[in-house]
C-alpha positions as CSV (number, residue, x, y, z in Angstrom):
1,X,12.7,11.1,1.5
2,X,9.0,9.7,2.1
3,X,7.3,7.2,0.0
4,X,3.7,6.5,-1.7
5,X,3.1,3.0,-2.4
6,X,0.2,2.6,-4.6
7,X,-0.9,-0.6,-5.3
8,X,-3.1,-1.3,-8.4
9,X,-4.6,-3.9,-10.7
10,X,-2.9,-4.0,-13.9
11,X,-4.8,-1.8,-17.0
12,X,-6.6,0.0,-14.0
13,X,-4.7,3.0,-15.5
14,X,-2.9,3.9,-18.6
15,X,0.9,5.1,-18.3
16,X,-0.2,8.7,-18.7
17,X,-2.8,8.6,-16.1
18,X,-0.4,7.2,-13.5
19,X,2.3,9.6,-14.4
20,X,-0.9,12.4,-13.6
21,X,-1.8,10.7,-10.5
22,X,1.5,10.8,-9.1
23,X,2.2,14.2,-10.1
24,X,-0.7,14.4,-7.9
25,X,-0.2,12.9,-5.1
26,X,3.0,14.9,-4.4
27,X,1.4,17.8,-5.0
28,X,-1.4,17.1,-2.4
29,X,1.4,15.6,-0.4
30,X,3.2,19.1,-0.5
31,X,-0.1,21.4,-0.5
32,X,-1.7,19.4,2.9
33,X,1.4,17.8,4.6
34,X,5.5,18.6,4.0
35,X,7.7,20.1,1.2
36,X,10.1,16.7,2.3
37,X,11.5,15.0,-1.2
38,X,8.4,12.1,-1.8
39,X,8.8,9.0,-4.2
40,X,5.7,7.4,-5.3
41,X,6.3,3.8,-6.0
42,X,3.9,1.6,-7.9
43,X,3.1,-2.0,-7.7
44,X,0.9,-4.1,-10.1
45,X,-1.1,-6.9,-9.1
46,X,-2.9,-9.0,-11.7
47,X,-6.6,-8.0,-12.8
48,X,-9.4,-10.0,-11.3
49,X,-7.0,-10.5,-7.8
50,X,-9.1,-8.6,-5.5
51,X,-12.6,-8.9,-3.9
52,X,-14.8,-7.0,-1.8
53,X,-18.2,-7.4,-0.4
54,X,-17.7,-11.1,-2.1
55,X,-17.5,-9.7,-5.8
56,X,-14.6,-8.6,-7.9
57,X,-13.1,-4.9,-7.3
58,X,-11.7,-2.6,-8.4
59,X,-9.2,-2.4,-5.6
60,X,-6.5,0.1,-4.9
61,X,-4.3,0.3,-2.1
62,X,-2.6,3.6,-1.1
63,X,-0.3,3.4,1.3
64,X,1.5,7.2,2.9
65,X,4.6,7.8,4.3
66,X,4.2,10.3,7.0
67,X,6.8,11.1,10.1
68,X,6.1,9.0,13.3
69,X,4.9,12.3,15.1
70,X,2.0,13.2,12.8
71,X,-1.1,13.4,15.3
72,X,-4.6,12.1,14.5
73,X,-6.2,15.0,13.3
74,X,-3.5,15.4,10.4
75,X,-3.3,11.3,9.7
76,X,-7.5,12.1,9.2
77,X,-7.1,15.5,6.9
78,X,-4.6,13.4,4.3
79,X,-6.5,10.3,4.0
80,X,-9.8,12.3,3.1
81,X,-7.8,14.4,1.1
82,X,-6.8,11.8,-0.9
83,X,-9.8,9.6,-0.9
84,X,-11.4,12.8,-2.1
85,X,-9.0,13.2,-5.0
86,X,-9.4,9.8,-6.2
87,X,-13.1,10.2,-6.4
88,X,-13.4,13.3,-7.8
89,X,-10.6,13.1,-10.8
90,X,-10.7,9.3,-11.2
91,X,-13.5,8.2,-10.1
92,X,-12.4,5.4,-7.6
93,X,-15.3,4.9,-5.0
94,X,-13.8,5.3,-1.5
95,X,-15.6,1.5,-1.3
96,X,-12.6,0.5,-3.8
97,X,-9.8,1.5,-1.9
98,X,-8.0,1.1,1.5
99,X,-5.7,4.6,2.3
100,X,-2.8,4.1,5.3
101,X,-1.4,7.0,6.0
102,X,1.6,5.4,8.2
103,X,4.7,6.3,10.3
104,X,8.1,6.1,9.0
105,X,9.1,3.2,11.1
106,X,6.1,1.4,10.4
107,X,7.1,1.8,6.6
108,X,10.2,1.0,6.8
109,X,9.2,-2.2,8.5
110,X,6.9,-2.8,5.7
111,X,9.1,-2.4,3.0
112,X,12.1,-4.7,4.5
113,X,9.2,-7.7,5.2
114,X,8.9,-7.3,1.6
115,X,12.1,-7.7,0.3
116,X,12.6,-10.5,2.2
């Protein structure tokens, strides 16, 4: 099973938008990449916690669980896929958010660093 981690700013979106987003993310995830079983986890940070170009942001972080052969040309098709969706149903500016599409053992790695 693969993962999406999305990292957000609390009240960035309502409980029904995020439910929407992550039916659409697995959707995209299915449509563009593999049928594989995907979790999409969320994780809150609080408002007013992120900056860019030295001003507050809207910042969202999406991080994509993809197997450790993916080549570059399919790492580049998902991330504008997805930038793309964010911009056009939600409106995030592709200035707001950072999108990893990363290998398995990279995400494992990540996610073990965290619960420690």
């Amino acid at each position: 099973m693969k993962r999406i981690n999305c990292i957000v700013q609390e009240h960035q979106f309502s409980s029904k938008e995020i439910r929407a987003i992550e039916a659409s993310f697995k959707a995209l995830y299915k449509t563009h990449y593999s049928e594989e079983k995907l979790t999409v986890l969320w994780m809150v940070f609080p408002k007013g916690s992120a900056f860019a170009e030295r001003k507050a942001s809207n910042g969202t972080i999406i991080l994509i669980e993809v197997d450790d052969a993916i080549d570059k040309t399919k790492r580049e098709e998902l991330m504008q896929v997805y930038s793309n969706f964010l911009l056009e149903i939600h409106d995030i500016s592709p200035l707001d958010t950072v999108i990893t599409v990363a290998n398995t053992s990279w995400v494992d790695r990540f996610f073990a660093a965290q619960q420690k």
